[in-house]
N, C-alpha and C positions, 0 to 999 in steps of 0.2 A: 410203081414209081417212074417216073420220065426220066430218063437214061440219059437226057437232053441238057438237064440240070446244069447251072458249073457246080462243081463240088467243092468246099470248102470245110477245111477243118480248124476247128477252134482250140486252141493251145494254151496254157499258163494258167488253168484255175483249178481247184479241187474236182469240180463238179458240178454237171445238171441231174438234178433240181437242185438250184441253190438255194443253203443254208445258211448263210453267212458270207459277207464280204461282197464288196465291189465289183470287183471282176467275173464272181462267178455269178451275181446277178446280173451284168451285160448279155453272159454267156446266154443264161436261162432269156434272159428278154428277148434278144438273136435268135435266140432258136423256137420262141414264140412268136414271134413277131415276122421272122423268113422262112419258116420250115415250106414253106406252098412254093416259095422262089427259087429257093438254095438247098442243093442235097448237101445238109450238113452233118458232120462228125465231132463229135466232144468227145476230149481225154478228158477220162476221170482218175481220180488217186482211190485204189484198194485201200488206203489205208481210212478214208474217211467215209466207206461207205460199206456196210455188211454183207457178207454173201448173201442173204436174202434180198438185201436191197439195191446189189448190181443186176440191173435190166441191160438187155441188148440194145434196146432202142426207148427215146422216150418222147414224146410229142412232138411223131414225124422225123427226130433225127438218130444217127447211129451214136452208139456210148460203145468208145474204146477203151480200155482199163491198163492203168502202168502201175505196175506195182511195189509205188514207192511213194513216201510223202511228199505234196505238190509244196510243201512249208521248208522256208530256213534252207541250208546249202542243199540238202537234195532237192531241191527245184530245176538247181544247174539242170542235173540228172534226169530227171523229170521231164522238162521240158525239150532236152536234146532227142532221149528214147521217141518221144509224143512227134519232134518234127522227124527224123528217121520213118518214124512208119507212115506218118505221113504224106511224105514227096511220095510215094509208091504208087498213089491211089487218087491223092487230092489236086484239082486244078489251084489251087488258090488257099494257105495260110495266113488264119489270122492270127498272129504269136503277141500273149497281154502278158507284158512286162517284156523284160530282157537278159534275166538270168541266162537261157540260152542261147542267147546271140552268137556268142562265139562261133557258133556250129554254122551259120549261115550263110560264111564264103564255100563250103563245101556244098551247098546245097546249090548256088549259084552255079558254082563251075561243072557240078554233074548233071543240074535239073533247070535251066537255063529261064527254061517255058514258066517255071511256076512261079506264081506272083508269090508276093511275103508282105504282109500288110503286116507293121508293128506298133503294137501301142507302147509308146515309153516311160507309161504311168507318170508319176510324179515327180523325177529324177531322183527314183532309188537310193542315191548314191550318195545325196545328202542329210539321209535320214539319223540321227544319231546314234541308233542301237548297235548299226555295223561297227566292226573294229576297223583299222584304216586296210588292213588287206583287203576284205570284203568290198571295202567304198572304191579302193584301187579296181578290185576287180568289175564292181559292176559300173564303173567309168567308161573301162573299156568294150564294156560287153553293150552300152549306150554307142558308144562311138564305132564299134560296129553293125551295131541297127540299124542305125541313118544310112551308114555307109551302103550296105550291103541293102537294104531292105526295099521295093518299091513304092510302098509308100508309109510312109512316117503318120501316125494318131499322135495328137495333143489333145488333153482332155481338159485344157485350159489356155487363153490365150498370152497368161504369161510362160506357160511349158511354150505354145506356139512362135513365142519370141525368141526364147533361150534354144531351141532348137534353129531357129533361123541367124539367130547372132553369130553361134558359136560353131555350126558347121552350113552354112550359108543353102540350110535345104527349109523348103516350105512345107510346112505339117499340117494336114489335114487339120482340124479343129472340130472334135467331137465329140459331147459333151457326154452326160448322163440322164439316165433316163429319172422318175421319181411319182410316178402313176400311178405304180404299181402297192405305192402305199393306201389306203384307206383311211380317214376319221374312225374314231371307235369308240364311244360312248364307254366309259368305267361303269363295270359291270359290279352288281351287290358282292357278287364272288370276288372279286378283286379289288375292292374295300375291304373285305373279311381281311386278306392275304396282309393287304397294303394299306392298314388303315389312314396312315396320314396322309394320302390322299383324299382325302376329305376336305381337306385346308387348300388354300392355291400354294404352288408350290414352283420352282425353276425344275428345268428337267435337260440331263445331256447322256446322249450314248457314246464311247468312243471306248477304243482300244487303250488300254492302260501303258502309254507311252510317256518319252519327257517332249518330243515334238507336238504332243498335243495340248503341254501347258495345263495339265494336270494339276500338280501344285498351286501355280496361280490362281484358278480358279476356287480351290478345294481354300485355301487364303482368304480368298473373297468374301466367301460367304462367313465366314467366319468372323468374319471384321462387322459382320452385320446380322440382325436379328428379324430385319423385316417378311423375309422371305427365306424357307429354306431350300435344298438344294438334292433332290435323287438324282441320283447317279448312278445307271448301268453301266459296267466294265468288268474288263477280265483283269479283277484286283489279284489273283493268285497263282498269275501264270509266271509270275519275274520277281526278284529283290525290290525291285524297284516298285510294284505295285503292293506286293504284301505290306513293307513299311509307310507309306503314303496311308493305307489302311488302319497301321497299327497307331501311327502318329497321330488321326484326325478320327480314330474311333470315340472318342469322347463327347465331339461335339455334337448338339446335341440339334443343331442345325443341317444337321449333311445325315443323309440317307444313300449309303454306299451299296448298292447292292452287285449281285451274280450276273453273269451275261444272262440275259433273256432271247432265245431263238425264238420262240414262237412269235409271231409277228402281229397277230392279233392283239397279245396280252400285252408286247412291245410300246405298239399303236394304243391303245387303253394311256398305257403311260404319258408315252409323247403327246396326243393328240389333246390334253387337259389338262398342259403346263401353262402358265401363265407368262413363261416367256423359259427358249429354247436358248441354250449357252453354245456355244461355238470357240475351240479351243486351237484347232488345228492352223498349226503353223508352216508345216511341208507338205509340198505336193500339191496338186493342183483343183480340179474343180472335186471336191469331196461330196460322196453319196448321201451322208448323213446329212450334210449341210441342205442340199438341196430337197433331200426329204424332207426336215422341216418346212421351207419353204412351199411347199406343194401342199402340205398340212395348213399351211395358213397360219403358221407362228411368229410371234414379234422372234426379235433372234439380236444375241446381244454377241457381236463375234469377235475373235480376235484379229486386230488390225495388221491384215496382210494383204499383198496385193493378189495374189490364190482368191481369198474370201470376197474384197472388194470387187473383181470380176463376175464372181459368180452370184453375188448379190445385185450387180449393179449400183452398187453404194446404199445403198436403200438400207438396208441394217444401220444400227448401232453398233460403233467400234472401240474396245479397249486395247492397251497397250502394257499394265499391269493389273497386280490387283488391287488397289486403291481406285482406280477408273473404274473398273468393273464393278468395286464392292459400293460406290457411289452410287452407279447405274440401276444399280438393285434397291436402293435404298430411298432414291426419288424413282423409281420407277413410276408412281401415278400418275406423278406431274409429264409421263413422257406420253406422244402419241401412238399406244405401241398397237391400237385397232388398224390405226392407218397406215401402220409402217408395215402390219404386215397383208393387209390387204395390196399394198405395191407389191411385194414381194410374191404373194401367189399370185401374182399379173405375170411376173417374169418365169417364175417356174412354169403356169401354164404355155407361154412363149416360148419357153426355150427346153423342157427339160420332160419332155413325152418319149416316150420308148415309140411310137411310131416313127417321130424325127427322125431319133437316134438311128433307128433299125436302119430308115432309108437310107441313109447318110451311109451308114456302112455295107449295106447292099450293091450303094452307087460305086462305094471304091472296088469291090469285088469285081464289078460286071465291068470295071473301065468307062463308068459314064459320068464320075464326079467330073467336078469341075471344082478348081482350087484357084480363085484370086488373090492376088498376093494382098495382102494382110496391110490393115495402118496400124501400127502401135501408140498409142496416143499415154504409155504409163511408162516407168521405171520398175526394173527390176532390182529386187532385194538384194543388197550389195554385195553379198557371199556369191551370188548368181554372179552378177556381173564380173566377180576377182575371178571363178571358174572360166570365164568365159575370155579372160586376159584383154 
């Protein structure tokens, strides 16, 4: 290994090889896409991975293990142990999200040298599930990331505006990547499993939240017969997703199912819906969104300015579910070949894990270059009262 390397460690997700989620798909694409450039290091969480299945190393980089779940308040924890052992050894942290922020004026004052690259995901802090302590807390633990951090990721450029409004610093603007998905033909086996996949049908993945507008959607289709609606989520992790489950188990239009990991069978799903639903209301450029897009599906989204960025406006936008459930319902009469033929124009453009990779290689090495920004949109008016 070249000694020469900068070394950089990657902070805030479960785990490489990523199984699940955003971030720790960044990590795994990072660590695919730099392992030749960057001596890197991943913390992983014991809790989500088996004694058998913690490796030292894994495609060219080192896997460090904290032995605590990377989910919910122990993340704090988590990610504080993960930068601790870090500063010891790494030229250069990259810390996704900001539960640990807090820790980072110590890190400054004893380890002056070391860069602190932060991603500040989606502003955590307004997401509905936290009680108001937690949203107090992860306010602050934002507004010491900027502070304290050298350089600020937005992963959207309405996070990139709100981070420039509101503590007057310029954020990298760094998207995600969406390559890494494949088309996948629905296999006989997975007819057997999933027969009504046979029919055309709407299709959406997303974590069984109320910021993903769940309800609305789950609404929608209900109000209509023309088209039904599968549905992968994690219905049985929350009150909130069990009764959502128990209330619309009837209909006879909505096909609720179990998270699906495997990515293949996933893709099978996705990839032979006749138009992809888009629910997400917080946070910023979302993975699932731009997955579909890379897939090459019409995408019928909710109207936010998150979604409209990352789309380019090119989707179709609802605002309830009577819009939606309309949407569905003429669906023929819409152009949804051409709409999403635009739409993997931009994904190809904008949403390659090589991009990505290099973009975050450049802020590593000190070679990005950051022009200040035009904002040519408004922000969502709760942003804005945050922002005073």
């Amino acid at each position: 290994m070249n000694n020469n390397k900068t070394r950089l460690a990657i902070i805030g997700t479960v785990g490489v090889p990523a199984r699940y989620g955003g971030f720790e798909t960044l990590a795994h694409q990072l660590v695919t896409n730099l392992n030749e450039e960057l001596d890197i290091t991943v913390y992983n969480s014991t809790k989500h991975y088996t004694a058998e299945e913690r490796v030292k190393e894994w495609n060219g980089a080192k896997i460090k293990y904290i032995p605590m779940s990377a989910n919910g308040v122990w993340s704090i924890f988590y990610d504080i142990l993960s930068i601790i052992h870090a500063v010891f050894f790494c030229d250069a942290l990259l810390i996704l999200g900001v539960s640990g922020c807090l820790f980072l004026p110590f890190v400054k004052l004893f380890f002056p040298a070391k860069k602190i690259i932060v991603n500040v995901d989606g502003l955590e802090w307004r997401r509905p599930k936290w009680n108001r302590y937690a949203k107090w807390f992860l306010m602050i633990s934002e507004k010491v990331a900027v502070q304290f951090a050298d350089e600020i990721v937005a992963d959207n450029a309405a996070i990139q505006k709100y981070v420039y409004d509101r503590y007057g610093v310029n954020a990298n603007l760094i998207e995600y990547g969406a390559d890494h998905n494949l088309s996948q033909k629905i296999s006989q086996e997975t007819l057997v499993t999933f027969p009504f996949l046979a029919n055309e049908y709407a299709f959406k993945v997303a974590r069984i939240e109320p910021e993903n507008n769940i309800k609305m959607i789950l609404e929608a289709f209900t109000m209509q017969d023309h088209l039904p609606l599968v549905f992968v989520g994690n219905w049985e992790v929350s009150d909130y997703g069990r009764s959502l489950r128990e209330e619309f188990k009837a209909s006879k239009n909505l096909f609720l199912l179990d998270p699906i990991y495997d990515a293949v069978l996933l893709n099978e799903l996705r990839s032979n819906c006749k138009v992809y639903i888009h629910g997400h209301s917080a946070g910023g450029t979302n993975p699932s969104l731009v997955e579909a897009m890379y897939l090459g599906l019409p995408i019928f989204s909710f109207d936010i300015v998150y979604n409209k960025i990352t789309t380019e406006k090119k989707a179709y936008f609802f605002s309830d579910a009577e819009e939606l459930s309309k949407m569905i319902e003429f669906e023929e009469s819409l152009n949804l070949s051409e709409m999403a033929k635009e739409l993997t124009e931009v994904a190809f453009r904008r949403y390659r894990w090589s991009v990505i990779a290099d973009k975050y290689s450049a802020l590593t090495l000190g070679k990005a270059k950051k022009p200040v920004p035009v904002f040519d949109f408004e922000l969502p008016l709760p942003l804005q009262k945050a922002i005073g």
